[in-house]
C-alpha positions as CSV (number, residue, x, y, z in Angstrom):
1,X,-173.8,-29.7,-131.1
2,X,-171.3,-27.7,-129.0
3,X,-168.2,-28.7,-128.3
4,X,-168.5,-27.8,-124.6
5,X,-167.8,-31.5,-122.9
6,X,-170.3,-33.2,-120.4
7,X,-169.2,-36.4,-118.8
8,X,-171.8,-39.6,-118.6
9,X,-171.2,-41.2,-115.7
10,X,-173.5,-44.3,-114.7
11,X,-170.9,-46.2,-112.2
12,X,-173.0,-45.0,-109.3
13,X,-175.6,-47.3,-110.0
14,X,-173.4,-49.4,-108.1
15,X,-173.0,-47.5,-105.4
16,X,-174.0,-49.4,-102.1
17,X,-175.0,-47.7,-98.6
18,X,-173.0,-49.8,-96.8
19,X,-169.6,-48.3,-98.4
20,X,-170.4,-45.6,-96.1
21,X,-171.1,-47.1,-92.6
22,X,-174.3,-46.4,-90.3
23,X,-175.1,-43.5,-88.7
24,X,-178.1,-42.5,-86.6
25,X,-181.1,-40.9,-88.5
26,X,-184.0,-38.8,-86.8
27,X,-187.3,-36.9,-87.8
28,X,-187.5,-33.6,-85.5
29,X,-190.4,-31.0,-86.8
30,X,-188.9,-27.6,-87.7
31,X,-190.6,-24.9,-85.3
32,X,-191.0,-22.1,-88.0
33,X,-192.5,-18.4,-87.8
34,X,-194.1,-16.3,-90.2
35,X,-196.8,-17.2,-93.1
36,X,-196.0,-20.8,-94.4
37,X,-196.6,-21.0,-97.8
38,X,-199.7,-23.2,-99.1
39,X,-199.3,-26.6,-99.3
40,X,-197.8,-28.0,-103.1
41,X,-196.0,-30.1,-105.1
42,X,-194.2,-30.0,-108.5
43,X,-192.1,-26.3,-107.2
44,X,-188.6,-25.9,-106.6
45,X,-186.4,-25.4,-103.7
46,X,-183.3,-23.9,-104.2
47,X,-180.5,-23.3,-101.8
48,X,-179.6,-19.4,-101.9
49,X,-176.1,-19.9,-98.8
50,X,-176.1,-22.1,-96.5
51,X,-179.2,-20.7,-94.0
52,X,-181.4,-19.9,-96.8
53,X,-183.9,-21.7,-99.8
54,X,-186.2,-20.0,-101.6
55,X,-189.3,-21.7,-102.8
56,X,-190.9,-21.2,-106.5
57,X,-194.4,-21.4,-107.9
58,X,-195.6,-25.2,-107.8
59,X,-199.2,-26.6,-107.6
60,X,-202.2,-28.2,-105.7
61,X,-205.0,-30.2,-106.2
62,X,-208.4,-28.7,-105.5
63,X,-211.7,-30.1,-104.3
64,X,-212.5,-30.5,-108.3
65,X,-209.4,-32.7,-108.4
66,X,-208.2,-29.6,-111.0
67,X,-204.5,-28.2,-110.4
68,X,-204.1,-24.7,-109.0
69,X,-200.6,-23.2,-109.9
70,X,-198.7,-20.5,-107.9
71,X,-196.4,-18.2,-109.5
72,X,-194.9,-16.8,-105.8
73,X,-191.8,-17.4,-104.2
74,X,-191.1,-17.9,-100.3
75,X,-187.3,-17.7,-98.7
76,X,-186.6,-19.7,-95.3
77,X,-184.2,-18.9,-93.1
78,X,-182.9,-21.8,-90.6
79,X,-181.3,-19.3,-88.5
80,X,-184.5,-18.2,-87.2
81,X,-186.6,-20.5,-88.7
82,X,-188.6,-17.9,-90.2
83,X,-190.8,-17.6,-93.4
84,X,-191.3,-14.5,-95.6
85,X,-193.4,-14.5,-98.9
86,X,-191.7,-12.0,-101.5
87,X,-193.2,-9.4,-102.4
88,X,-192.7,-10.4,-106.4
89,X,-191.9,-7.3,-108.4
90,X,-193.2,-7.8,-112.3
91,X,-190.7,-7.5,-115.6
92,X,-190.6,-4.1,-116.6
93,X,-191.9,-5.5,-120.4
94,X,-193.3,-9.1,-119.9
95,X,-195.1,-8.6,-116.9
96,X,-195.6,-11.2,-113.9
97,X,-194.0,-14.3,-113.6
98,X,-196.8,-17.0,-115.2
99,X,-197.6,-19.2,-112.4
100,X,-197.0,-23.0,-112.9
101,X,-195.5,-26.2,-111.5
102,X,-192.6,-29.1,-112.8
103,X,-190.2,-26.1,-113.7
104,X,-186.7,-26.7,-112.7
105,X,-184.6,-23.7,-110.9
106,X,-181.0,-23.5,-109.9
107,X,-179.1,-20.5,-107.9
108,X,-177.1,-18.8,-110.6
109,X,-175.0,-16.6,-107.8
110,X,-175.1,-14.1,-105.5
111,X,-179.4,-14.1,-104.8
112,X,-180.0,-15.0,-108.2
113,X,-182.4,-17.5,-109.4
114,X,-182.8,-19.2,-113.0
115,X,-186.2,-21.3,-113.7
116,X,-187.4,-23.1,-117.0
117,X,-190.0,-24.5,-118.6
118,X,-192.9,-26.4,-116.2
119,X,-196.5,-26.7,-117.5
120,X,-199.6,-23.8,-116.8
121,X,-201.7,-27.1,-116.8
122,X,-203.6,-28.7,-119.3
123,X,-203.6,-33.0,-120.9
124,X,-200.7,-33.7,-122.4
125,X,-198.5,-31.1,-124.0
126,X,-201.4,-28.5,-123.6
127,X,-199.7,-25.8,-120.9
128,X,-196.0,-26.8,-121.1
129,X,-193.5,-23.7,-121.2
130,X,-190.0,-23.9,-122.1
131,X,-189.0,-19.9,-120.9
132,X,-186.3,-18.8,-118.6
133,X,-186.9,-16.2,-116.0
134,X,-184.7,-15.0,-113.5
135,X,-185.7,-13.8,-109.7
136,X,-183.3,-11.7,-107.7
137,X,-184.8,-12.4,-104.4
138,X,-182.5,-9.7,-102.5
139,X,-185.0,-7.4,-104.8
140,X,-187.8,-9.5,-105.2
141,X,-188.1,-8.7,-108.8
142,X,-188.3,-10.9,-111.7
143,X,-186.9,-10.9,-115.5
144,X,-187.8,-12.8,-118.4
145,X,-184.2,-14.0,-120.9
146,X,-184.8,-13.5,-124.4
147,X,-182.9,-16.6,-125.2
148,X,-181.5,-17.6,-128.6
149,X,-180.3,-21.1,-129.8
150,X,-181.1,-24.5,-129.9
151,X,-184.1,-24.0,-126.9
152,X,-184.5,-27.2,-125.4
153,X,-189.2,-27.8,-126.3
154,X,-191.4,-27.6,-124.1
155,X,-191.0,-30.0,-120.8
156,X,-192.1,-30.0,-117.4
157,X,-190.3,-32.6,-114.9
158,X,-186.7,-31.9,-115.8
159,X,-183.5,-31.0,-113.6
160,X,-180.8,-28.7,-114.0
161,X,-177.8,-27.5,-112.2
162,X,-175.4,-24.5,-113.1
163,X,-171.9,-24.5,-113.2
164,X,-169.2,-23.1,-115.2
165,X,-171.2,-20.3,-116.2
166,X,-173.8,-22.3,-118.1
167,X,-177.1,-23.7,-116.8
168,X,-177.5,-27.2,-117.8
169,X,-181.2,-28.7,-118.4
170,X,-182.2,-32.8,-119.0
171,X,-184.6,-35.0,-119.1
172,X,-188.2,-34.5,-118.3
173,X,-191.6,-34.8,-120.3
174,X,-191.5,-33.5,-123.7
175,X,-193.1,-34.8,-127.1
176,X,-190.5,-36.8,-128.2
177,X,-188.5,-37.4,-124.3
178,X,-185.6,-36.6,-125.6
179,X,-182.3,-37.5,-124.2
180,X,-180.2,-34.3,-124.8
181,X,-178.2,-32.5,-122.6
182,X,-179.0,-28.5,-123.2
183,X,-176.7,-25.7,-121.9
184,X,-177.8,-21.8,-121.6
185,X,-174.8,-19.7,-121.6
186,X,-176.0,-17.6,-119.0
187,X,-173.6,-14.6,-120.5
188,X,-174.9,-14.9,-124.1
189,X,-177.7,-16.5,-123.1
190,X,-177.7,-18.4,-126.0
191,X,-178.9,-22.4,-125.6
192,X,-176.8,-25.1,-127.6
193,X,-177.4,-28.8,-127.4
194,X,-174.0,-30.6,-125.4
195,X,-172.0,-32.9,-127.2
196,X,-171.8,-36.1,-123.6
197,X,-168.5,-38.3,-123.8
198,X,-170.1,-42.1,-122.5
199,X,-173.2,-43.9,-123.3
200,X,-176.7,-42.0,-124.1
201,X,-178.4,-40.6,-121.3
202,X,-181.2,-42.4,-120.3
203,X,-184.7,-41.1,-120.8
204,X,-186.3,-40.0,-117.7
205,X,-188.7,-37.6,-116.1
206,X,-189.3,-36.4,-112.4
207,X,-186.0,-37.6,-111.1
208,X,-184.2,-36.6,-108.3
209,X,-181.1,-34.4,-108.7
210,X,-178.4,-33.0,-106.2
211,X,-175.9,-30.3,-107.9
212,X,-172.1,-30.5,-106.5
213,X,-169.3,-29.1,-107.9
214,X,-168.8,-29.3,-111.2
215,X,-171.6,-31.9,-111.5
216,X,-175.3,-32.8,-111.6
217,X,-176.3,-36.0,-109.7
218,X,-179.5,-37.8,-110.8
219,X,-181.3,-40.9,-109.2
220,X,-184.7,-42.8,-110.2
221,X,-187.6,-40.9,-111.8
222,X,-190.2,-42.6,-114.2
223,X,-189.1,-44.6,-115.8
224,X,-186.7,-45.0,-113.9
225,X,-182.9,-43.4,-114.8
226,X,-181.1,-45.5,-111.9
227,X,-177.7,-43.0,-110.7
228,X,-175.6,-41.3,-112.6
229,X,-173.5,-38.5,-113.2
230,X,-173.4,-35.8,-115.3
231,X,-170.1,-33.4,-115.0
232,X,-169.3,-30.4,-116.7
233,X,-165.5,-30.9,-117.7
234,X,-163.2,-27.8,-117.9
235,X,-161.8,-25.8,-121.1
236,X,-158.4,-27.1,-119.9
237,X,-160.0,-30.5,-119.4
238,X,-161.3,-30.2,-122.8
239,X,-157.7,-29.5,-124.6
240,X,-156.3,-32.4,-123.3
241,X,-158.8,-34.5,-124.2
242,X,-161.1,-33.8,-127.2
243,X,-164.2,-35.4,-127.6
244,X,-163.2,-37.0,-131.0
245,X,-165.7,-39.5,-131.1
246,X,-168.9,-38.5,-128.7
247,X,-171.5,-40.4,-127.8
């Protein structure tokens, strides 16, 4: 375990929509230009600024009822409302970025992109990846991380966030869905298992995560997690109060 800190917090499971009044709420279809990318599920979207999203790899049935998994990237602008495929630009050693779907991705900074893990396809475990790439979509180019640590196995369905110069990884379906919180260093890149002040975190997969701050927010997901919290608590944070006894 590390002694980097991580927060549990499950006291929005009693959050209620009423706390924050009614508002008026509207479907309008987004008039877009350029080439759409093919319909999928299981990718990523991740928020680049405040225009711009960039969406990774991902999957679709076909006829046979057999996945088909992409390994491309598209960036919308809602300036313009405009499309544009990337032209994806191979790692120099590892080659192209192996297409596939359930990985989780989170803006690192500037126009970088960190992804892990997913699944190739396959039953079961057969296909799942627990790698880390990075895309640099002002250069379209991708790069594998040779990682070191305590590597988090094999999962597709997952979320992450990053924050505080580490990218944080839970949940999602592994062999033995395990309820650890993993943290890449993304200087060192070295992973280490976090040591989470609170109750366990729950064991969940294909949840639904919104990154703020200083903290990951989780809700639902099979089975299902309810809300919660996980926050990253500063070094300074951490002096004054040491995790003596985690969870």
């Amino acid at each position: 375990m590390t002694g980097f800190p991580i927060d549990y917090d499950p006291s929005l499971a009693n959050f209620d929509v009423g706390d924050i009044g009614l508002c008026a709420k509207s479907w309008a279809e987004v008039k877009v230009s350029g080439k759409s990318p093919r319909g999928r599920a299981s990718h990523t979207a991740t928020a680049l600024d405040c225009f711009r999203f960039v969406v990774i790899a991902g999957g679709a049935c076909s006829p046979s009822g057999l996945w088909v998994h992409f390994g491309d990237a598209h960036v919308f602008d809602a300036r313009g409302g405009a499309w544009q495929e990337l032209a994806l630009q191979a790692d120099a050693e590892h080659g192209s970025f192996p297409p596939r779907r359930g990985h989780v991705a989170s803006h690192l900074h500037s126009e970088l992109v960190l992804v892990f893990g997913g699944t190739a396809g396959g039953v079961g475990l057969e296909g799942m990846l627990n790698d880390s790439w990075v895309l640099d979509v002002a250069t379209s180019a991708w790069q594998k991380l040779e990682t070191s640590g305590s590597t988090p196995a094999p999962r597709r369905g997952a979320v992450s966030c990053c924050s505080r110069g580490f990218f944080l990884v839970v949940g999602g379906y592994t062999e033995t869905l395990d309820r650890d919180v993993y943290l890449l260093d993304t200087a060192t890149k070295v992973w280490t298992t976090a040591t989470t002040r609170g109750d366990p975190v729950p064991i969940f997969a294909l949840a639904g995560s919104a990154a703020g701050g200083s903290s990951l927010y989780v809700f639902g997901g099979s089975p299902n997690a309810g809300f919660f919290r996980l926050r990253m608590r500063s070094e300074t944070e951490a002096r004054k109060a040491p995790l003596s006894n985690p969870a």
